[in-house]
N, C-alpha and C positions, 0 to 999 in steps of 0.2 A: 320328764327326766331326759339327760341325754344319751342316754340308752335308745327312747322312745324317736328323738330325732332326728337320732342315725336310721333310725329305723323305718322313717318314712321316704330316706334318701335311698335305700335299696328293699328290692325284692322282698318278702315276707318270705320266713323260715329260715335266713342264712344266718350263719353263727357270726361269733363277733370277729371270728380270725375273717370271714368273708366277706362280711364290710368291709373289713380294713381293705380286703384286696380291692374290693370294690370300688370305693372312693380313691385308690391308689391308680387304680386304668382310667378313673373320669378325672383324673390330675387335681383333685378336691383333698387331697389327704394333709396337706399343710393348710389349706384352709380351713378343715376340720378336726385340726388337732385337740380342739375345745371337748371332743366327744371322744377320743381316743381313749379315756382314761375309763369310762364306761364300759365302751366294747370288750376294753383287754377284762375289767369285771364279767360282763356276759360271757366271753371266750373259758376263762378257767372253770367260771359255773358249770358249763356245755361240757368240758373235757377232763371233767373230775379235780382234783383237789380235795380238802378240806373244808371247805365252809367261810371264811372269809371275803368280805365285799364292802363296798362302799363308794363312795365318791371318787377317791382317791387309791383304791384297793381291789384286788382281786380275790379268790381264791388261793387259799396259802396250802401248801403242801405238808400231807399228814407224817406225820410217824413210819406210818403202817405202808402207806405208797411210794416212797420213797422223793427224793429231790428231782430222778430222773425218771420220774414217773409222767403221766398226764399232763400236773402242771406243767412241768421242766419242757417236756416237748411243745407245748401250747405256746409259752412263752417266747422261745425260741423262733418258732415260724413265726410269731407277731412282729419280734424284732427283726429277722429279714426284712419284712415288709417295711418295718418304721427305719428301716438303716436308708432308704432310696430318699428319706426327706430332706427336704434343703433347709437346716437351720435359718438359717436369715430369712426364708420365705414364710416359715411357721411365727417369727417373732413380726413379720410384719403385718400378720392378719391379727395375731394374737399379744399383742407388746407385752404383758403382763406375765408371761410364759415363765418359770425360774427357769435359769440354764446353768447345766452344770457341766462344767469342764473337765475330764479327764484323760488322764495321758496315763499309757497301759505300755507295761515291758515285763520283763520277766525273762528266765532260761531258758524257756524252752517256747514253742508255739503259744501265744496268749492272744492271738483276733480272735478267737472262737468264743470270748466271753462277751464281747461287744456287742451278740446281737442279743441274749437273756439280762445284759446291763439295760439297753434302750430300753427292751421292751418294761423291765424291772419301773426305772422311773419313771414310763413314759405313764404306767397305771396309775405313779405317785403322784402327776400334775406336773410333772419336770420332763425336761427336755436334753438329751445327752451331744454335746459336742467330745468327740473322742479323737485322742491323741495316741496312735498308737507307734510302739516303737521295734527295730529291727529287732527278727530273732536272734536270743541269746546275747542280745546287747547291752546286757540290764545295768550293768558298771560301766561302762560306756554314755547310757541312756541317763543316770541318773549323776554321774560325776560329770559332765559338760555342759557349765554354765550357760556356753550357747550355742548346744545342741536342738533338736526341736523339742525334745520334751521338758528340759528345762528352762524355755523360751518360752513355752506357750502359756503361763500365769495359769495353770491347771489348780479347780479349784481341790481335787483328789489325785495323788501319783499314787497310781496302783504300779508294785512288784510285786508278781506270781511269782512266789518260789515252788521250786517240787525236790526231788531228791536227786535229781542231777545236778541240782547248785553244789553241791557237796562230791555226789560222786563223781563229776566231772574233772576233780580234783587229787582222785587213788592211782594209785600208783597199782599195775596189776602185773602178779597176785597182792591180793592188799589181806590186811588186818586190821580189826577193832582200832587198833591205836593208831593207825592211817586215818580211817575216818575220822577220828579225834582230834588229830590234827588240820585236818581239812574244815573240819565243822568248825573250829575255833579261827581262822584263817576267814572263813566266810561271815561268822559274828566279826571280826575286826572292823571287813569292807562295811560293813552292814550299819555300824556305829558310827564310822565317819559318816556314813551320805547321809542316817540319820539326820545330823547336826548341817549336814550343806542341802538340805529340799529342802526347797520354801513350800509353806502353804502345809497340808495334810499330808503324810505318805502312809500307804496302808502295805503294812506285811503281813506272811503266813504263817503258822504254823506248816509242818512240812510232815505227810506222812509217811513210814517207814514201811517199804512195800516188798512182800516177803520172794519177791524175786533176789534181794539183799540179803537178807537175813539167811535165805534156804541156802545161801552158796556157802555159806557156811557148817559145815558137815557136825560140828559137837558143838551141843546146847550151850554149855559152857559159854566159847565163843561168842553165838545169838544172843544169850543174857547180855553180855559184854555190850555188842553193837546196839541193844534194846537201850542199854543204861546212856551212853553215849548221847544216843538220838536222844532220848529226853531230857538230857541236860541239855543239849542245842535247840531242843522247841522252849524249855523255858527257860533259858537265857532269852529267846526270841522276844518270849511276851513282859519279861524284866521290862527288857530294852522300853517299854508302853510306858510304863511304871515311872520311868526317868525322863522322858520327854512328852507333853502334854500335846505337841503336832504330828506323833506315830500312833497309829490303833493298828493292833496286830490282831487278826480275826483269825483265830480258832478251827483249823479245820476236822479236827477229832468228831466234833459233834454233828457235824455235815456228815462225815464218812458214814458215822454210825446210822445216821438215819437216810442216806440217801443211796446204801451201797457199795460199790469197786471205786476205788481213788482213781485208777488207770483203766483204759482200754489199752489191750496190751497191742493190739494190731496197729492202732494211730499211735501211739507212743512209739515203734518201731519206724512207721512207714513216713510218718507226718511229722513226729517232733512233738505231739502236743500227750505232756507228761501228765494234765490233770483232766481226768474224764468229764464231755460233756454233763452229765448229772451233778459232779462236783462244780464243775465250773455258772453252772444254772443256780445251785446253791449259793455259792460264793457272792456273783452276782445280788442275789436278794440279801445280802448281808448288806453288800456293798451300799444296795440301794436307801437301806434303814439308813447307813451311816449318813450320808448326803441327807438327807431328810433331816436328821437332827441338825446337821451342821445349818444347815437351811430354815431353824427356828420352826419347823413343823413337828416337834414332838407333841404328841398328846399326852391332855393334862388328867383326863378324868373319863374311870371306865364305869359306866351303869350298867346294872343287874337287873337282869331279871331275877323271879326265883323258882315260880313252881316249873319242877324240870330240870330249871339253869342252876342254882343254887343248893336247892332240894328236891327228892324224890317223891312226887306226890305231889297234892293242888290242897294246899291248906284249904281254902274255903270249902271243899267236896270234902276230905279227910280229914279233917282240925287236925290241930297240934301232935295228938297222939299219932297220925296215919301219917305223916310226913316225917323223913330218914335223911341223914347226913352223915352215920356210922352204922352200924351195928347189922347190916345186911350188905348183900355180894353188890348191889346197885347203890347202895347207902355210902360204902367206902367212897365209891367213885367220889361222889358226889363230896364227901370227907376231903379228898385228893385234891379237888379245884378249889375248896374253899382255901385251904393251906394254901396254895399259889396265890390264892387273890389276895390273900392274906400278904402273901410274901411283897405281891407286889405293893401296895397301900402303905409299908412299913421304908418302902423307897419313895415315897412321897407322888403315887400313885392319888390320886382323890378317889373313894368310892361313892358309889349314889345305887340308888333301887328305884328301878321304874316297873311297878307290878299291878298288874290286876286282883288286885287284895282289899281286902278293910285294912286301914292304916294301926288299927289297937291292935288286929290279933297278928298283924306283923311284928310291929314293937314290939308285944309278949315274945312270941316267938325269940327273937334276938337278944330279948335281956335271960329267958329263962329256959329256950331250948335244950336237953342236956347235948345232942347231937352238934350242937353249932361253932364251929372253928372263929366265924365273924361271930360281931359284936354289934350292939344299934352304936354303941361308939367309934368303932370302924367306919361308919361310914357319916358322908360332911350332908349327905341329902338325902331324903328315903321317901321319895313319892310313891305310895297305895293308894291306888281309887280306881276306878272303873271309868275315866274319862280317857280317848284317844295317845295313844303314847308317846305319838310325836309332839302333840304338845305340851305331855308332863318331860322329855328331853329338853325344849323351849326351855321351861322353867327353871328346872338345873341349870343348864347354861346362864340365863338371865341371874339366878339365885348368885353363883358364884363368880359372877365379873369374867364368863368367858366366855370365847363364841361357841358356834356349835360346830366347828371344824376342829378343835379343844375334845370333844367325847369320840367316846369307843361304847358301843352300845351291842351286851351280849345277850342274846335270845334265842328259844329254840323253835320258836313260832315262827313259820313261814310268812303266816298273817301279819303277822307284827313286824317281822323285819321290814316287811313288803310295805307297809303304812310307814318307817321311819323315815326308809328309803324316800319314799315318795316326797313326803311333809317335813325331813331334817336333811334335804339330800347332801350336806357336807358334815354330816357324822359318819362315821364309820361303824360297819354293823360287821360283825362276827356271828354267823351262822356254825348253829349249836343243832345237834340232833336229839336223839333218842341212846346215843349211847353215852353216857358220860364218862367211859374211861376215856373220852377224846374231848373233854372238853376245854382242859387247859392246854394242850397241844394245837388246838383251835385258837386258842383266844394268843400265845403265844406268839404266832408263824407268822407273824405281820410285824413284829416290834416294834407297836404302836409309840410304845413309850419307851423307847431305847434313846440313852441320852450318852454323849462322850463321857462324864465326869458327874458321880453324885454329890453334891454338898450337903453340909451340915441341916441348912434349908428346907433343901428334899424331906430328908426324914423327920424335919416337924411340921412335913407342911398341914396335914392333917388338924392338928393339934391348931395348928393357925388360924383352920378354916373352923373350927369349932370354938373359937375367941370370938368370930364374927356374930355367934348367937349373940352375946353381950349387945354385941355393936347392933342390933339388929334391933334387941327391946329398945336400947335406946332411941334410936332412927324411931319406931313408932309411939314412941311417948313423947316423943318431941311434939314441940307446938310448930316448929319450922324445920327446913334443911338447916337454917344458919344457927338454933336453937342446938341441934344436932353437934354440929362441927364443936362450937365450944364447949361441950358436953364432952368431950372425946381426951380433953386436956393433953393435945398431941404435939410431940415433940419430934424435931427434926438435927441431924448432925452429916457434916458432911466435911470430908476429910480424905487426904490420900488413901487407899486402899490397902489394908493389910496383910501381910506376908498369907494369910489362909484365904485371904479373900478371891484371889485370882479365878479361879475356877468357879466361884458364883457369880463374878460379874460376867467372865465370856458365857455362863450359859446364861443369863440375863438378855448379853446382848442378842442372843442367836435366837431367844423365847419369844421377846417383848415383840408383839408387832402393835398394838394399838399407839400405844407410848414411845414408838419409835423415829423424832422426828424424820430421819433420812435412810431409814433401812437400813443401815451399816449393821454386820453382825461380825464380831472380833474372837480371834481365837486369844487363849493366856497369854503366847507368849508375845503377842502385838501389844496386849494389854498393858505384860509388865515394862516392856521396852519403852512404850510412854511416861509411864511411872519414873520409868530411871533415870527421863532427863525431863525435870521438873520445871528448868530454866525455860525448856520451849516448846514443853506441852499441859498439859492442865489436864488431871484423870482426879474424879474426886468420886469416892463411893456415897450413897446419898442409904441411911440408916433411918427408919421411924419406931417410935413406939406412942402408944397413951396407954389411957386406964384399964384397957384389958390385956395390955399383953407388950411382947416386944416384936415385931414383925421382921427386926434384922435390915439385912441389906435387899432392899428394894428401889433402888438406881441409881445411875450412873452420868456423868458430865463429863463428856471430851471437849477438848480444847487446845488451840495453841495458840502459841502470842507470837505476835507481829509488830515490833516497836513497842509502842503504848498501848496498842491494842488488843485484845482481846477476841478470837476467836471462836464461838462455839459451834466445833462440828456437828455435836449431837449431841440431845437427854434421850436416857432411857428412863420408864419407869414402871414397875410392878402392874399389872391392869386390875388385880386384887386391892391397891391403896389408893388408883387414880380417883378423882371427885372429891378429895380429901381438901383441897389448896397446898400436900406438898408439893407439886410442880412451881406452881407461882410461886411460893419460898425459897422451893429453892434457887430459883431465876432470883429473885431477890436479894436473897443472900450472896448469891455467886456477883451481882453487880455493886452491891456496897463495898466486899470484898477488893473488889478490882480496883475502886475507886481511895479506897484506903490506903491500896500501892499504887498508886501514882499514876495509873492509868485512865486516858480519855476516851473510850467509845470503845462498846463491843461488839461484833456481828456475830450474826447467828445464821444457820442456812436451811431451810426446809424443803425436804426430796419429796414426793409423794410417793406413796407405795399403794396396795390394796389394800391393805387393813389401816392406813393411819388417817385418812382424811378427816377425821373428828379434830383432829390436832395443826389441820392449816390455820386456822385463827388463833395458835396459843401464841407465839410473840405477839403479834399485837395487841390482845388481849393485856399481856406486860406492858406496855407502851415503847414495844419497837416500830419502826415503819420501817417501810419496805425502800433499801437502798439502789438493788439492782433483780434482775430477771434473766437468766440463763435464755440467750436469743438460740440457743439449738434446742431446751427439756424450757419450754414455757411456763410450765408447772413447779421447775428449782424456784424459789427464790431466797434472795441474801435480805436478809433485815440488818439494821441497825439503830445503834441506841446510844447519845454519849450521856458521859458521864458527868455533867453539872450538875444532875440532881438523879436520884435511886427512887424508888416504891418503895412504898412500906411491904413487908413480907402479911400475909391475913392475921391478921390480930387471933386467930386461935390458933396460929403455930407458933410455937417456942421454935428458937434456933436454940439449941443449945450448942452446938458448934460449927464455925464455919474455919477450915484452914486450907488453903492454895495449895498450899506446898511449895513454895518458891523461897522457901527460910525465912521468912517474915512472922513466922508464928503464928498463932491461933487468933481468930479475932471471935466475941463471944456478942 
């Protein structure tokens, strides 16, 4: 692992914050960024947290310890350390690096979050270029088109608000209905810049700090100023509601669990209104959010159970001796399955990976009275007594995904310790002995924290359990190709519908295998293409056959050039890829072209890490290769004209093909 590599590069016994310093005095720290995500894993193990780890992950910070506990300060000294790196020297050892851009303002003091941001993504596999802006400049910062923060194409504009946005604004002695006015006055500014950042902006919730409220001598009043503030926090997170490039995060739930919003001494002396513990917090939100935007959500959490799930070791205590209610440890245990629950009903995937007989788990889950899950809950339920990294393999292989796609929860040290080893791009959630902490655990990492849930999500389950069908069929077949027209699959592809928005950008931000050129689009890029139909080409791409309807599973950008035809990119589901919709739909999309009057289309393919199965998919079509990017040797432009089309595979139906250039549907 590269835990273990760093580990031959320094001294034995030093922690993972001391490597890092380590390799930072031998000027190896941009060289060895590749390991950095490891150490910052060893570093929060060593300095308490929660139980959280993996490839890409650390220790997440509990409940009970607060934000500005252990991990919060762990993190923090890591990021000093990772703030001395040279962006451009890290990308050139490591080209594959994501980097993520942001530019930070706010009212009050906000460098202070920049070093628990670094260190934040640095655990994620990402790399922080940060933009930070003048104190107290934030309407300034975010209203000047060509100021630096609105110059520098930031992939996140973070505004820290706190409670000086507002009270900077009272008139003293003030009243309730001062602040009223003030707070509505700061929603106005707040709405415009809305609508003038480009790209993501993230706001705050703001909390109400009783330095405010206590100046007020009769409850009465305090009520007053209470109702106020929270009609200004949720107008705040409305504002999300209305624009699909604002996410407004929540700081109630931070406070609650990590402590004081404020140090009163730095908010006096320094200017910085939200306490480092909150701002360490804030930070790991921050950093889930970039992760998703960055197509790194994960897809699918596997269970353990004796322990993780239930109380007890079915094989030692059958049925009868294992609890999920009805005792003080038993709730616990009640508690997480609800959450897991909660989660799988958002289009979570569930699986079990346990050292069990595979019958008396089944029973268990069809006839347990204690059991919240259900054997229908879950798409994969591996019991057996073979290695658990390679019943994770299986899963992943089973369900068309990788194994940087799992979140694997266990409370065996053993266990974890072999995923680690044998799945090292899974992520593992370290579970103990006590389960009122288990979902607070499995939680604190928001593995699967996504901007927008679709319709999608919550059947994906149901989806994945259509696959059995597909599955008997696959092995009764005499052939693959016996297979495919067995399937009676039908494809439709058509400008994208007013609901659809929001499942194609998370498509595009998901898909990595099926992505020829790595673009990932947010809605409102989406719809702006859509809108001019004359000189770009957005088509949603829809399947079903005989088990089921799979919905929208990809997408075709495009724009037109004269007579020509451009395709920036396909996207496509990695759950329906191997099917021939891809080739159909290239197919259909070139008949189409050629039905309106169009001669020749190109297509262009990026390489990324996850998609090189998909450099030979135009030629595959019968495009050849036109031109080659003399700076990225790896882009190339294909082309293909149009005297003559392919046939689409004889086992796919098109049932519809339309441009959307007002020519109509062609069938």
């Amino acid at each position: 692992m590269t835990t273990e590599r760093a580990g031959r590069m320094a001294p034995a016994g030093l922690t993972g914050l001391d490597r890092l310093r380590d390799l930072r005095s031998r000027g190896l720290l941009e060289k060895s960024y590749d390991q950095v995500a490891a150490l910052l894993a060893e570093e929060t193990l060593t300095h308490g947290g929660n139980g959280t780890s993996g490839a890409c992950g650390g220790m997440g910070a509990s409940g009970a310890s607060g934000a500005d506990g252990a991990y919060g300060a762990a993190l923090r000294r890591a990021g000093r350390v990772l703030a001395t790196l040279d962006p451009d020297a890290v990308l050139a050892h490591h080209p594959g690096t994501p980097v993520v851009t942001v530019a930070v303002t706010g009212q009050s003091t906000v460098a202070p979050v920049v070093d628990p941001l670094t260190a934040e993504l640095a655990r994620h596999g990402m790399l922080l270029r940060p933009v930070v802006g003048d104190h107290g400049a934030w309407l300034r910062d975010l209203g000047d088109p060509g100021g630096p923060l609105r110059s520098a194409a930031a992939d996140l504009t973070l505004c820290l608000l706190d409670a000086e946005a507002v009270f900077a604004q009272v008139p003293v002695p003030w009243r309730p209905a001062d602040v009223e006015k003030a707070a509505e006055e700061v929603l106005e500014r707040l709405a415009a810049i809305v609508e003038a950042v480009p790209g993501t902006l993230v706001l705050n919730t703001v909390p109400l700090l009783r330095r405010y409220t206590h100046q007020l001598v009769d409850h009465l009043s305090r009520v007053r100023l209470s109702v106020v503030w929270r009609e200004f926090n949720t107008r705040l997170l409305r504002l999300a509601e209305r624009s699909p490039r604002l996410v407004v995060v929540d700081l109630e739930p931070l406070v609650c669990a990590g402590g004081p919003a404020v140090d009163e001494r730095l908010a006096c002396y320094a200017k910085a209104q939200l306490s480092a513990g909150l701002l360490a917090g804030y930070a790991r939100e921050v950093a889930h959010l970039a992760r998703a935007l960055r197509g790194m959500t994960r897809k699918c959490l596997v269970l353990d159970l004796d322990h993780t799930l239930w109380d007890g070791v079915l094989a030692d205590d059958g049925p009868d001796g294992i609890a999920a209610a009805g005792t003080l440890r038993g709730e616990a245990f009640h508690g997480f399955q609800q959450g897991v629950k909660q989660l799988g009903a958002q289009g979570v995937l569930l699986a079990v990976s346990s050292k069990n007989d595979l019958e008396a788990v089944h029973d268990v889950l069809r006839g347990h009275p204690d059991m919240v899950l259900r054997e229908r809950d879950f798409v994969r339920i591996n019991a057996d007594w073979r290695p658990k990294d390679r019943g994770l393999t299986e899963i992943a292989e089973d369900l068309g995904i990788a194994a940087d796609a799992l979140v694997f929860a266990d409370d065996s040290p053993v266990e974890r310790a072999q995923v680690r080893h044998g799945v090292p791009a899974t992520a593992v959630v370290a579970l103990d002995e006590e389960p009122a902490l288990h979902l607070t655990r499995l939680l604190a990492d928001g593995w699967f924290d996504t901007l927008r849930l679709t319709d999608e999500d919550r059947a994906r389950t149901d989806a994945y359990h259509s696959e059995s069908g597909r599955r008997a069929l696959r092995e009764n077949a005499g052939s693959h190709e016996d297979f495919l027209r067995g399937l009676d699959l039908a494809v439709e592809l058509s400008p994208p519908r007013s609901h659809e928005f929001a499942r194609l950008a998370q498509l595009t931000r998901r898909t990595n295998r099926f992505n020829l050129t790595g673009t990932r689009m947010g809605e409102d890029e989406l719809r702006e293409r859509a809108g001019a139909p004359g000189r770009h080409l957005l088509l949603a791409v829809r399947s079903s056959d005989r088990f089921g309807n799979d919905g929208l599973v990809g997408a075709v950008l495009g724009h037109y050039d004269g007579d020509r035809l451009h395709l920036d990119n396909l996207w496509l589901s990695c759950r329906v890829l191997a099917r021939g919709i891809e080739q159909a739909c290239v197919a259909a999309v070139l008949a189409a072209a050629r039905d309106e009057g169009l001669t020749a289309v190109h297509a262009v393919y990026r390489p990324t890490a996850r998609n090189e199965r998909a450099r030979d998919f135009y030629p595959s079509c019968g495009f050849t290769v036109a031109t080659q990017d003399s700076h990225d040797r790896d882009t190339i432009t294909f082309g293909y004209v149009l005297d003559k089309v392919p046939r689409h595979p004889a086992h796919v139906r098109i049932d519809r093909i339309e441009l959307g250039r007002g020519a109509g549907g062609h069938r």
